[in-house]
N, C-alpha and C positions, 0 to 999 in steps of 0.2 A: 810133398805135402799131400794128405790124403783127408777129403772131409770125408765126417760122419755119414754112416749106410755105405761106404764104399767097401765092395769086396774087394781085398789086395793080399798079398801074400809078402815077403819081404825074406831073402836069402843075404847072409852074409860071411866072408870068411872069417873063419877062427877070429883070427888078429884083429879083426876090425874094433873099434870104440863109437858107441851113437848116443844120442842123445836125444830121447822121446821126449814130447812136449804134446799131452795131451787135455785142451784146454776147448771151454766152452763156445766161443768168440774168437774170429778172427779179425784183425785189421780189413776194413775193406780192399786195399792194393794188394793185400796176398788172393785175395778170394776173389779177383780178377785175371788172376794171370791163365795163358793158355798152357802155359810147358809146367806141369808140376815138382820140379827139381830147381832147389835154389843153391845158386852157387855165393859163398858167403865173400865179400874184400874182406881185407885182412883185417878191419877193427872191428868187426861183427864174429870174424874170426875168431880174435883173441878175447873178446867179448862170450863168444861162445864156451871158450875155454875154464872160462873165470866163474860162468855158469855152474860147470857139469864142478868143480872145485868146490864151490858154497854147497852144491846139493848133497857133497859127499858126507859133511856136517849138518848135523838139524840145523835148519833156519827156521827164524820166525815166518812164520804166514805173509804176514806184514813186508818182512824182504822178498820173500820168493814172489808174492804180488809184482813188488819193486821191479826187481831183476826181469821178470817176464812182460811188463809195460816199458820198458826201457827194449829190451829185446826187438817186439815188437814193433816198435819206432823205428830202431836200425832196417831192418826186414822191407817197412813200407818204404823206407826215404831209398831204398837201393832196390825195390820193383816199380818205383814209382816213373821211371822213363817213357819217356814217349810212345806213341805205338809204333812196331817193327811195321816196316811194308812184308806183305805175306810172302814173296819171295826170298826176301833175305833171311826172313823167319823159316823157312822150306833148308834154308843152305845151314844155318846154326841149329836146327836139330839133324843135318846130315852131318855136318862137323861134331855134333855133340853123341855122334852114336861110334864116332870110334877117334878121339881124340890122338891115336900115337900114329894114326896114317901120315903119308905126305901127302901134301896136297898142293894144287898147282890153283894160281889167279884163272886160269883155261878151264880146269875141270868143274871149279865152283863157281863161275860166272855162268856154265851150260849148267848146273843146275837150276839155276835163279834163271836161265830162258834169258841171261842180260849178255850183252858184250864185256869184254872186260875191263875195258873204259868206265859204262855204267855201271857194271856192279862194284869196280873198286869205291865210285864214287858214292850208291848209294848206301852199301854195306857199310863204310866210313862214317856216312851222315845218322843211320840209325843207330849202331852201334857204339858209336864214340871210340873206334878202335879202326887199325887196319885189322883185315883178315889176316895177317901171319900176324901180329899182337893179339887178336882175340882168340886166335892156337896157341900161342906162347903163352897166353893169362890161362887159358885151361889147363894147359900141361903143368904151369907150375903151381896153381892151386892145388891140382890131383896132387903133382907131389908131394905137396907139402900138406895132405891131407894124411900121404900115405907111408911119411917120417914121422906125424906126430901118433898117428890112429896103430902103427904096426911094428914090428919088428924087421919087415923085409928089409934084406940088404940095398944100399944103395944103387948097388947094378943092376938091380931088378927092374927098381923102380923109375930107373932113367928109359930099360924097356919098356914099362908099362906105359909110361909118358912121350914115348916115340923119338926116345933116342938111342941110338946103337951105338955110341961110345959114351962109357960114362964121364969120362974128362969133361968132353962138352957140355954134359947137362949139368955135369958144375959148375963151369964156367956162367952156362945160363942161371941156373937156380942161385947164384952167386949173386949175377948181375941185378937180380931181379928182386933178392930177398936180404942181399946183404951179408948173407953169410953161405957158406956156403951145405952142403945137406948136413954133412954129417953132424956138422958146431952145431946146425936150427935142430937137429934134433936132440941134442945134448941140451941146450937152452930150451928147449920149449917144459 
């Protein structure tokens, strides 16, 4: 998210698909947040999808209003959680700058200055996730960001997601999305 007066630049590759949304008003819970990148669940997701589909056809004003106060809605009610403690917030923007590392309960509790007693337990209570599920929800949203938005082959993008055999990351992205890559991208 970028508000107005902001200088920014923005790089993408070829294959990539985005979706601008440049609008006068924000929700207030978007124009609180600290980390400017929103990662979408999957009914905002596919909400999003259904979007960029209407826009390809004229819509009425009237809809596209519709469609973007609905949007909107999704967006607040999924920034709307509680406030992170600043350390655990320290450790999910160190986890969110290179998603396909491994990473140990030891290395990300020394980040967070916690034991790893504490930090499993606090990490859990702000986040609503264990640390290896809130890597696992990264990895497989990237992925499945990066079946619907590209062409890359599927081996690629099991390495870009931090896995080095592709078997397993379909097993995972199987487990996790019901199907497994190659069908969600044929389906999507």
């Amino acid at each position: 998210m970028i508000l107005s007066g902001c200088y920014h630049e923005f790089r993408a590759r070829e294959d990539f698909r985005f979706l601008v949304i440049d609008v006068e008003q924000l929700p207030s819970a978007l124009l609180t947040l600290d980390y400017p990148i929103l990662s979408l669940d999957e009914a905002t997701h596919q909400y999003v999808s259904f979007i960029e589909k209407q826009l390809e056809q004229n819509v009425e004003a009237e809809l596209e209003e519709s469609m973007l106060t609905l949007l909107f809605e999704l967006l607040s009610r999924q920034c709307s959680v509680g406030k992170i403690d600043s350390r655990i917030k320290k450790v999910v923007q160190y986890i969110n700058q290179d998603i396909a590392a491994n990473y140990t309960i030891e290395e990300l509790a020394k980040v967070a200055c916690l034991s790893s007693t504490q930090f499993k337990y606090l990490f859990s209570k702000d986040v609503q996730l264990t640390p290896l599920k809130y890597l696992t929800k990264l990895r497989m949203e990237k992925a499945r960001t990066l079946l619907t938005n590209t062409d890359m082959p599927v081996s690629r993008i099991a390495e870009e997601v931090g896995f080095s055999n592709p078997s397993s990351f379909t097993r995972s992205f199987n487990g996790y999305f019901g199907l497994p890559p190659k069908s969600y991208r044929t389906h999507e």
